[in-house]
Every structure is written in C-alpha cells, then in structure tokens.
C-alpha positions in Angstrom: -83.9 156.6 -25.6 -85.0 154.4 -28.8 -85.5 151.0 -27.9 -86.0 148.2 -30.3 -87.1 144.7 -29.9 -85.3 141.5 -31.5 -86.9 138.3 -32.5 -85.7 135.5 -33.3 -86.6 135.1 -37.8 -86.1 131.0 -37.6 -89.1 130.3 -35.6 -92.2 131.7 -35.3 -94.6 130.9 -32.1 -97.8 129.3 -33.5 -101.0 131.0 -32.4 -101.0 128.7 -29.4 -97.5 130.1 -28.3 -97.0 133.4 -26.5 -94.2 135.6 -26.8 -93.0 135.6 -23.0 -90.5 138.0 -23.6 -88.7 140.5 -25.8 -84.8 141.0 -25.9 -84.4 144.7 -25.1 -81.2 146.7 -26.4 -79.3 149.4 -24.5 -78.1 152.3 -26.2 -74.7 151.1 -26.5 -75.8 147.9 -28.4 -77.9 150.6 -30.5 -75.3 152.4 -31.4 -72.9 150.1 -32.4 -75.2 148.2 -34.5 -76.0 151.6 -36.4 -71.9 151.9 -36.7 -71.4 148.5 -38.3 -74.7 149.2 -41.1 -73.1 152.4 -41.6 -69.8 150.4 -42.1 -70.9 147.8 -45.0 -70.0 145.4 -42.1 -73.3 144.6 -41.4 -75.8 144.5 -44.4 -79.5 143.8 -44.7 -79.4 141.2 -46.7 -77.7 139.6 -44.5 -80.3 138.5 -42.4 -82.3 136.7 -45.1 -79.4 134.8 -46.4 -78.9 133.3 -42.9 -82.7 133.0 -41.9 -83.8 131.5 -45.9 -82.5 127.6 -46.6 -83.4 126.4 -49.8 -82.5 123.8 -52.2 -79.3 125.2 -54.7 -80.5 126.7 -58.4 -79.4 126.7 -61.4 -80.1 129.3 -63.8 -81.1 127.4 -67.1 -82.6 129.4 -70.3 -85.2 127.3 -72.4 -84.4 129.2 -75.5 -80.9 128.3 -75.6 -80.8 124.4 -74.4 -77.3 122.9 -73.5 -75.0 122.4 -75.6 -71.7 120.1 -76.2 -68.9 122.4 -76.1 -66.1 122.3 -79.0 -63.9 120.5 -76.5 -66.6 117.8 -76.6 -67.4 118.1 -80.1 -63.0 117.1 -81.2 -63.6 114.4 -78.8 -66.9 112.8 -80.8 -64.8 113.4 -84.0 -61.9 111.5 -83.0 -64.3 108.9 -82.0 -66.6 108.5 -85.0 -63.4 108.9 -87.3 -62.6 105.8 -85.6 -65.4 104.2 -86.4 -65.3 105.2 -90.5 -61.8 103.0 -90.5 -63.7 100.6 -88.4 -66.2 100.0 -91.2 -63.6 100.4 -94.0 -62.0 97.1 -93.0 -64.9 95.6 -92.0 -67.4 95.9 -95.2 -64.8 95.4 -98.0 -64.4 91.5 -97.2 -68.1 90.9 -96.8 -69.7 92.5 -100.0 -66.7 91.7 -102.0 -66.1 95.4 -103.2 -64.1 98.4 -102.6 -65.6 100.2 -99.5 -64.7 104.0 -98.5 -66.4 105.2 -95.4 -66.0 109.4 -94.3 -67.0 111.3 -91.8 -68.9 114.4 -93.5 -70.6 115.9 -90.3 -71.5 116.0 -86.5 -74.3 118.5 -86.1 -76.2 120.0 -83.0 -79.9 120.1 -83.7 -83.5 119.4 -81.7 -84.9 115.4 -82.2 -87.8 116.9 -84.3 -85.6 118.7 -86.9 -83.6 115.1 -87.3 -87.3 113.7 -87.7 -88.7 116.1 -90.4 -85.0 115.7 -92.0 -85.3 112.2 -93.1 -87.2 111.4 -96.3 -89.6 108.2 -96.4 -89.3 105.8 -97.3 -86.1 104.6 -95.0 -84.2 101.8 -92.8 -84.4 103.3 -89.3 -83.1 101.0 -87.1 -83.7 101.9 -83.1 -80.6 101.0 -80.7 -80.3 100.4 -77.0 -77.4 102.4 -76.2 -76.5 99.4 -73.0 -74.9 100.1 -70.8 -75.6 104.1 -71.4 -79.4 104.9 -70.6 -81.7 105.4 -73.7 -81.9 104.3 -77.0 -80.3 106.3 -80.6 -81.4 105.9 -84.0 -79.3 104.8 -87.0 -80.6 105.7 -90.4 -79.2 104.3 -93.7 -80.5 105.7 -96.7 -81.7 104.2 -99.8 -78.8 104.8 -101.5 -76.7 102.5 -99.6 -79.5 99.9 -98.3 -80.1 98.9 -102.2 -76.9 98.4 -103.5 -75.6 96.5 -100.6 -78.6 93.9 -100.7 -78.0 93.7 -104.5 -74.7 93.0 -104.0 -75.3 90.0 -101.2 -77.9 89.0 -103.8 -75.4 88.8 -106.3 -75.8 91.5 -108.4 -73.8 94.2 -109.0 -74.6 96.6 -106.3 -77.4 98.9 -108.2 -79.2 101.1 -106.3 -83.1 101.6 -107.3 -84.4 104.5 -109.2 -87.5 104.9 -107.0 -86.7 103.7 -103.4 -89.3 101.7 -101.7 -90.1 99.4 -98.4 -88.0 96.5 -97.8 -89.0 93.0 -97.9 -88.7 90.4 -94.7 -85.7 88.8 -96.2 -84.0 92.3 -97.2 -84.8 93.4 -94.0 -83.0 90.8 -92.5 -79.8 91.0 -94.7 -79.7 95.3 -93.5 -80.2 93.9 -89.6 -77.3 91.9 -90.0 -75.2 95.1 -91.7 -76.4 97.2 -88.4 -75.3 94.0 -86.3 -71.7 94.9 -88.1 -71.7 98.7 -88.0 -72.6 98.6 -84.0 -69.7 95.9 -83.5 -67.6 98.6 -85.0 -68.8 101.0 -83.2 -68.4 98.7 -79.9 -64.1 98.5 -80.9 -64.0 102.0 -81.6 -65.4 103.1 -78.9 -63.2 100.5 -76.1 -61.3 102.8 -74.4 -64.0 104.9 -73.6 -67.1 102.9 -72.9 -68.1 98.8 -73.6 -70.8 99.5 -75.7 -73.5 96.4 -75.3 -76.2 97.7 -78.2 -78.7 95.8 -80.0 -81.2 96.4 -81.8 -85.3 97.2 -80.7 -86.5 97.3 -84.0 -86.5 98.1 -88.1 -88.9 100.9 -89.6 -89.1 102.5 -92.4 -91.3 105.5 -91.6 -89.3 108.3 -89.4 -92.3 109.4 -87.8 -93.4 106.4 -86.1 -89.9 106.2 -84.5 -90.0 108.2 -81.4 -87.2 107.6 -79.0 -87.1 111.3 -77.0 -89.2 113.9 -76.7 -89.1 116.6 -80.1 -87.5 119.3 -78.2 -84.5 117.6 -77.0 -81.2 118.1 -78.3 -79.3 115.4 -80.1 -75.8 114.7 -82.0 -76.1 113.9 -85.3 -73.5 112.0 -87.1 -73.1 112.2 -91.0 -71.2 109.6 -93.3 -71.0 108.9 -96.7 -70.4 105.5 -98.1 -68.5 104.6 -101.3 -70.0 101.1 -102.3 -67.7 100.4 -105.5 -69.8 103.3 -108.0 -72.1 104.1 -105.6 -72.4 106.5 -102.7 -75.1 106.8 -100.0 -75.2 108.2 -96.8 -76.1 106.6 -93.1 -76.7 108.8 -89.9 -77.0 108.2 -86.5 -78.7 110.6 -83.9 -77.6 109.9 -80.0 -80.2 112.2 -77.7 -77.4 114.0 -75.6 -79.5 112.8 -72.6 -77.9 109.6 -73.5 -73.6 111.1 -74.6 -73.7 113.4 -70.8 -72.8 110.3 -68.4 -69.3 110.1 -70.9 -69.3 113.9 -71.9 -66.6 114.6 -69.3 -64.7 112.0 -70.3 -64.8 112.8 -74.2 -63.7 116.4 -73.4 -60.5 115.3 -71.5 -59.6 112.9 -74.0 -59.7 115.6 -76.4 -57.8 117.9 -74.1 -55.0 115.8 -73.8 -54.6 114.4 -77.1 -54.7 118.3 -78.4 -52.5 120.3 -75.4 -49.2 117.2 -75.7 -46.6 119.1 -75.4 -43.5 119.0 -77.7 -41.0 117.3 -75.2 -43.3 115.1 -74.7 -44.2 114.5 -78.1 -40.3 114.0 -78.6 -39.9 111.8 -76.2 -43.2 109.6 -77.3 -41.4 109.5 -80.5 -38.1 108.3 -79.2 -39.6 105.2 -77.1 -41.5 104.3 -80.4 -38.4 104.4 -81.8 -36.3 102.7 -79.5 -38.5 99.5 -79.4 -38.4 99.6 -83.1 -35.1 99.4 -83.4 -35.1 95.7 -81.4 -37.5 94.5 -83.7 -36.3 91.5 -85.3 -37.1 91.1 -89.1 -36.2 88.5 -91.3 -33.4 88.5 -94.6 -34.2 86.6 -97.5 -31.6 86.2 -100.4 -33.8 85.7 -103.7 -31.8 83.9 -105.9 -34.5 83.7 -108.5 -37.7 82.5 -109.2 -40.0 80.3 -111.4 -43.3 79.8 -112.9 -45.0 76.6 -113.6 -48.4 74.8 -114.5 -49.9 73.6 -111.6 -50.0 70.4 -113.4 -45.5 70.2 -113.6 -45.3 71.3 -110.4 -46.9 67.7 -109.8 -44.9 65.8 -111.5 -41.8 67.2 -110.1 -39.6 64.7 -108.3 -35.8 64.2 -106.6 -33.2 65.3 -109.2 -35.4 67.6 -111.5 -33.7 70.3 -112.2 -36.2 74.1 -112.1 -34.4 76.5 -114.5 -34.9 79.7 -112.8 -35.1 83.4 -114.5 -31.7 84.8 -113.2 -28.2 84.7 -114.7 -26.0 83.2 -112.0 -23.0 85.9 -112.9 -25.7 88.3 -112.2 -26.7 90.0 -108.8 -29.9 88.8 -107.0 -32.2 90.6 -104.3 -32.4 90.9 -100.7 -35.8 90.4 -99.1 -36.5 92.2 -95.7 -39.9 90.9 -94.2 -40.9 90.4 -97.7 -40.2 93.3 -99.3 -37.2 94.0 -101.9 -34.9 95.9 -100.6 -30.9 95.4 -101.9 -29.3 94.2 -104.9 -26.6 91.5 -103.5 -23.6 89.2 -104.8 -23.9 85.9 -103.4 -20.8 84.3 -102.3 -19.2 82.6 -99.0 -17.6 83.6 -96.0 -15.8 81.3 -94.1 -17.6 77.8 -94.3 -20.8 79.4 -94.8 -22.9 81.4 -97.8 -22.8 85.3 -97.9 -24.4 87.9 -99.7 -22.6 91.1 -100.4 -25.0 94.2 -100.6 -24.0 96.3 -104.0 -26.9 98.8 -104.0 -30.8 99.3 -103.2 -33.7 98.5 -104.7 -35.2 101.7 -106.6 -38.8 102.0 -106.0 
C-alpha cells in the first residue's frame, strides 16, 4: 500500500512548533485522487493558485508607454476645434484685425521631444491645469507674440526679422493674451470639465521649463494663427498624467456624437425644426429711405417734409428680422394698412 502524507501549504509551523500529526490517506482516497489528475479535474497548478495571494498585475511594456486611443484622440479634436472658434471671436475685437485661428495638429510624443522641438528664444507660459492635477505648457511663437504687441502698440502688427526676449511691459501685454486664450479654453471646455487655470509663470527658454519628467507622454496641440498678413503658430503640451482623470469621459463623448443613429438624427432634426417654426420674427414694410448730413438731421422739426428715394406708384420691400426679403404693394385692408407680396428679393 502507498501512503502519502498531506500538509496543510497556508501555514507553516515555526521551528518552535511540532508537527503532532500527519493526515494519512487510504487507498481509496489514493485512488480517486489519481482518477481526478488523470481527468484534468484536478490540476497542479491548482494548488498554488489557492495557496499564493498576492496583490493583482498588470502587464505594462516600457518600450511602448500608453497611449490615447483614436476614440480619445476625435474627442480632444472636437474639443480644441472648439476652442479655435473660441479665439476667432474673441481676438478680432481686441487687436482690431481680422483673426483666423485652425487647428493643424494633435500629436502623441515624449515631454523631451516637445522640449528639444521649440526654438529659443520663445513665450512659454506654464499653466495650472485646476482643478485637474499638474501643470501644461502653452507656447506662442515669435511669429504671433510680435505682431500682436505691435498691434496693441499701435503699429501695424509686424513681426520682427530676428526674434528676441521680451521686455517687462511686452511680457505683460502676452500674459494678458494667455489670460484670454485659457478663458477660452475654460468655455470650450464647460461641458466637460470647469477649467480654473492660471498662470505660474513666463519664460522664454524651453529648457528651463520643466513640468514632467522627459520620458512622459504628452498631447500636443498645434494651431496656426492668421493676424491680418501674418501667420504664427501657438502650442500647448498637456502631460497625459494630467487628460487620464477626463480620458473616459472624452472617449464617450466622441462615441456618441459619432455612432447617432439616423432616426435619431431625424428626429433631432424635426424638434429643431418644430420649435423653429414658433419662433416669432418681426415684418417691416420699407417704404423708402433717406440720407442726410448729420447737421439737417438737426434742424429737422414738426411739418418738414424728408423726400425719400422711392416712387410711390412703385413697389417697396418687406423686411423679415432685418433682412430683405419680398417686393410688396402697399395698400389697405379694411380700416387698416396692407402690403400685398408681388415677388422676392433676388439675392
């Protein structure tokens, strides 16, 4: 008879303890363990599983860090697209120009290739990314710092042939244009997350700034920026440490804006529509119109008469919310004035 002895794997005597005794198996209990091995019921790695508790790993690969997945990627697109129209309203008004903002790139690359990308000298300006954890970097190049001071300055908005440092009071003038860009970026970015940034601090050399470590993985964000003749370029580089707390979220935003289905799209439409059609607009009847010196318009008074620049046998225009649309006979209906349409305005 083969006999074999059993001990219990989860805990060990110490060398103070004894052994005091040893489970013995009969034959039968032999046997039938030997049937369930030979089985697959019963394997030997079975044992260990049981008998080994660990903490859970993941398998990561250093040579391929993570990455934000195309799902992720439409989602940042639709986001910094926002922002472009955000900063084509914006800018326009305040340096008293024709502004076009577009969205050129958003690129995958390691903190030290962004670093060794940017030529000196530069405006850098480091944000705190509140109320995400960690700090991005917004660079605006030469090309687009310059003219925009010039243009504040009143000139014309020339850019310099050999770029250079900027002074305390240009640096100021650029600290206020990152105080504008990162309120846009604050409305763009509403429905997702209430962006609180400011800013740490203004350089001008790229390798003094040093907001991650050189291996880390970051988003890079390209525009280029139409300042009436000129063109420049800004960047900003997010660490993805900092996008993964709203990662999900971006991706299912994307998902949903992208897999809409066509009913539902229909039926989008047809709400859209129906609350359009309630609108209420208003009808003006343009029966003609004048032009005068500031200076009659003065000394106009009860009982002047204003000639106007319309026959009266011909038709006038119909107005809706301001914008010609009809040809129309005056005339009355009842006890009151009518219009009757004859045709439409040809644009």
């Amino acid at each position: 008879m083969a006999c074999y002895t059993r001990v219990n794997q989860k805990k060990w005597p110490s060398s103070a303890q004894k052994l005091d005794m040893a489970d013995i198996l009969s034959q039968d209990e032999v046997d039938l363990l030997l049937n369930a091995v030979a089985d697959g019921e019963v394997g030997p790695a079975q044992a260990s599983e049981r008998s080994i508790e660990g903490p859970h790993l993941t398998t990561y690969d250093f040579r391929r860090p993570e990455r934000v997945s195309k799902e992720q990627l439409k989602g940042l697109q639709s986001l910094f697209e926002a922002l472009s129209r955000e900063l084509g309203i914006v800018l326009p008004p305040f340096l008293r120009t024709v502004v076009r903002v577009d969205l050129v790139s958003i690129d995958q690359l390691t903190y030290d290739e962004f670093i060794l990308s940017v030529a000196r000298p530069t405006a850098l300006a480091v944000v705190n990314m509140a109320p995400l954890e960690g700090n991005a970097v917004m660079e605006i190049s030469p090309s687009m710092v310059f003219p925009i001071i010039d243009r504040l300055l009143g000139g014309r908005g020339r850019t310099l042939s050999e770029p250079r440092e900027l002074t305390e009071i240009e640096t100021r003038i650029i600290n206020r244009i990152v105080m504008m860009i990162l309120d846009s970026l604050r409305r763009s970015w509403d429905q997702l997350v209430e962006f609180q940034c400011s800013i740490l601090t203004l350089e001008s050399d790229p390798l003094i700034v040093q907001i991650v470590a050189g291996s880390e993985m970051v988003v890079l964000v390209g525009y280029e920026v139409h300042i009436g003749e000129t063109v420049g370029s800004m960047n900003m580089c997010i660490p993805l440490m900092v996008l993964a707390p709203v990662l999900d979220q971006i991706s299912q935003q994307a998902h949903y804006t992208r897999k809409m289905s066509p009913d539902v799209a229909m039926a989008t439409r047809a709400t859209i529509s129906h609350v359009m059609t309630k609108a209420t607009v208003t009808i003006d009847a343009v029966l003609g119109q004048a032009v005068f010196p500031l200076s009659e318009i003065a000394r106009l008074d009860v009982g002047d008469i204003v000639q106007l620049d319309t026959n009266p046998q011909e038709p006038i225009i119909l107005t809706v919310g301001g914008i010609p649309r009809y040809v129309a006979q005056p005339g009355r209906k009842g006890e009151q004035s009518a219009v009757q349409i004859m045709g439409f305005v040809r644009d």
